[in-house]
MARTI-282524 format. One record per residue (C-alpha): x, y, z; residue number from 0; residue in three letters. Coordinates in nm, 2 decimals. Layout:
BEGIN
      px      py      pz    i   aa
       X       Y       Z  NUM  ala
...
END
This chain:
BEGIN
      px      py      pz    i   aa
    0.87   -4.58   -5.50    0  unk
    0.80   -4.28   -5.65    1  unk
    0.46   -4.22   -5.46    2  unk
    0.60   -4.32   -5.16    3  unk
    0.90   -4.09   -5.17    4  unk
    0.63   -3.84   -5.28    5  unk
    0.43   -3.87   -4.97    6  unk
    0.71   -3.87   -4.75    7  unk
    0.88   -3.54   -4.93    8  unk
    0.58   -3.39   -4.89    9  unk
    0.57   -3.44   -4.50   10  unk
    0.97   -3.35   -4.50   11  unk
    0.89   -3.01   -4.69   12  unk
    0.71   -2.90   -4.41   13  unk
    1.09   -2.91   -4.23   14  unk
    1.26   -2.62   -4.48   15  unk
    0.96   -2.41   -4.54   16  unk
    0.78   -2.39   -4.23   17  unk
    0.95   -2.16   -3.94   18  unk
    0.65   -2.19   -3.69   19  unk
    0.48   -2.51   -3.57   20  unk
    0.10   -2.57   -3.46   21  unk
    0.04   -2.56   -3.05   22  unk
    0.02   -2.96   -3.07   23  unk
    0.25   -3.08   -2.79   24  unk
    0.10   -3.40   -2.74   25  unk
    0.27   -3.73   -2.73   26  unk
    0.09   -3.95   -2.96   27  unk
   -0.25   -4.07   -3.05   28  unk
   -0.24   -4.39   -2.88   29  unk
   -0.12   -4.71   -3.09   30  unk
   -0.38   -4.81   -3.29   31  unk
   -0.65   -4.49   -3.32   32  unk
   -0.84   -4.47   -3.63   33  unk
   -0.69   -4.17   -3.74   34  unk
   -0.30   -4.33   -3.70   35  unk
   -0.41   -4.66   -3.88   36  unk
   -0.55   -4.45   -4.21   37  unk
   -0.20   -4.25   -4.20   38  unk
   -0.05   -4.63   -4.13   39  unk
   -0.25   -4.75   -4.41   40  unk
   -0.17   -4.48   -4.67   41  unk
    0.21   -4.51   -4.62   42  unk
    0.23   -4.89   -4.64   43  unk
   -0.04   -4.86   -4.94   44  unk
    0.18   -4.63   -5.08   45  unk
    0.52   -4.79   -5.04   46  unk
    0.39   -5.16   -5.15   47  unk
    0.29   -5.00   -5.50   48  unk
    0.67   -4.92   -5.52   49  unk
    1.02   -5.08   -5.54   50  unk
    1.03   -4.97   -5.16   51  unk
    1.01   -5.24   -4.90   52  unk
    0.93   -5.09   -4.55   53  unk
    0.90   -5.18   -4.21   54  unk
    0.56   -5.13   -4.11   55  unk
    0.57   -5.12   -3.73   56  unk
    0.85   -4.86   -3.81   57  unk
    0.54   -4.66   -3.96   58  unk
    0.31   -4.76   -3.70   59  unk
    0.56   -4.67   -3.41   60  unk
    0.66   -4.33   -3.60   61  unk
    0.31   -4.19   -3.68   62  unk
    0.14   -4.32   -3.32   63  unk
    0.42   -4.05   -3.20   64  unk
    0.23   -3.76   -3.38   65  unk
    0.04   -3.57   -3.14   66  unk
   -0.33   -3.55   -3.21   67  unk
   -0.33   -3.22   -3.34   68  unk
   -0.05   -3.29   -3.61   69  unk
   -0.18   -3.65   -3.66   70  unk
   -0.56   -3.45   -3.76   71  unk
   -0.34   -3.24   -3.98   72  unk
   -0.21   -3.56   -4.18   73  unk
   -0.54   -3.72   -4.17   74  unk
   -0.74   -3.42   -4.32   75  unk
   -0.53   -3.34   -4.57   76  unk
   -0.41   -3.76   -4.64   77  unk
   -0.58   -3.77   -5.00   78  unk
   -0.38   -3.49   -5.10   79  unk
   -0.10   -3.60   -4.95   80  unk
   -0.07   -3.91   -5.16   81  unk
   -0.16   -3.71   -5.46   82  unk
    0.08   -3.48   -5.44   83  unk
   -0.18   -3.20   -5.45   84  unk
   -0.17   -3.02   -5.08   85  unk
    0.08   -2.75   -5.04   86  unk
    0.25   -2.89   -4.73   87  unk
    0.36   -2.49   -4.63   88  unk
   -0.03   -2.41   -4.56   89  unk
   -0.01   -2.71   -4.27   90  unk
    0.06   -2.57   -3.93   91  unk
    0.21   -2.90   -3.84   92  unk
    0.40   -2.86   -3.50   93  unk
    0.81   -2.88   -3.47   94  unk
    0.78   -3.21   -3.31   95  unk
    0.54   -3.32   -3.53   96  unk
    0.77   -3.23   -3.84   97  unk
    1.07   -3.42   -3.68   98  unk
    0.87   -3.74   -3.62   99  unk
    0.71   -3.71   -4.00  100  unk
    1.10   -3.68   -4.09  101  unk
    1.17   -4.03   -3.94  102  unk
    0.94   -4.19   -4.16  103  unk
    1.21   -4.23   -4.41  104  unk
    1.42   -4.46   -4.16  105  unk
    1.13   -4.70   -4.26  106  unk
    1.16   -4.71   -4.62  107  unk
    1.41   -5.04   -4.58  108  unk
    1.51   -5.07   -5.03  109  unk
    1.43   -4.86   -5.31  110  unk
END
C-alpha cells in the first residue's frame, strides 16, 4: 500500500504545489497507447505489491484521460515516480492533467 499511496501522493502533490499547468489541453492518449499501458502497468504493479485492491479499468479509464503531453510527463519521469525520487513540483503537468492524476485514488478499492 505504501508504494502505491506513494505513487499516487506524488501525482496529487503536484495539486498544492503547482500554481501553473503545462499547455497540454488534450483529451487523452487513446485507450490502449504504449505510453498509457506502462503508466497502467506501474499503478496496478504498484498497488498489487500492497494491501490495496484496485480497480484496474478505473486506472485504465483515468490515465487514457491524460492528455499526451501530461501522459509524456508521467511516462518520463515513471521510474521515479514509483521510487519516490522525482520532485513532482519540477513537472509542468497541466491543471487538467493534475485533476485526472487526483482521480486515481477513486481506484484504490481497500487498504
Amino acid at each position: 500500500m505504501k508504494k502505491f499511496v506513494g505513487l499516487v501522493v506524488s501525482a496529487v502533490a503536484v495539486i498544492g504545489l503547482s500554481s501553473c499547468g503545462g499547455d497540454d489541453g488534450g483529451t487523452g492518449s487513446g485507450s490502449g497507447s504504449g505510453d498509457a499501458q506502462k503508466v497502467i502497468d506501474a499503478l496496478v504493479s504498484s498497488a498489487s505489491e500492497t494491501d490495496v485492491t484496485i480497480d484496474e479499468a478505473c486506472v485504465a479509464d483515468v490515465v487514457n484521460k491524460l492528455g499526451e503531453a501530461d501522459l509524456a510527463l508521467v511516462v518520463d519521469n515513471l521510474a521515479g515516480l514509483v521510487d519516490g525520487s522525482v520532485d513532482m513540483t519540477t513537472l509542468d503537468i497541466s491543471d487538467e492533467g493534475i485533476a485526472t492524476l487526483e482521480s486515481t485514488f477513486d481506484c484504490a478499492v481497500g487498504s
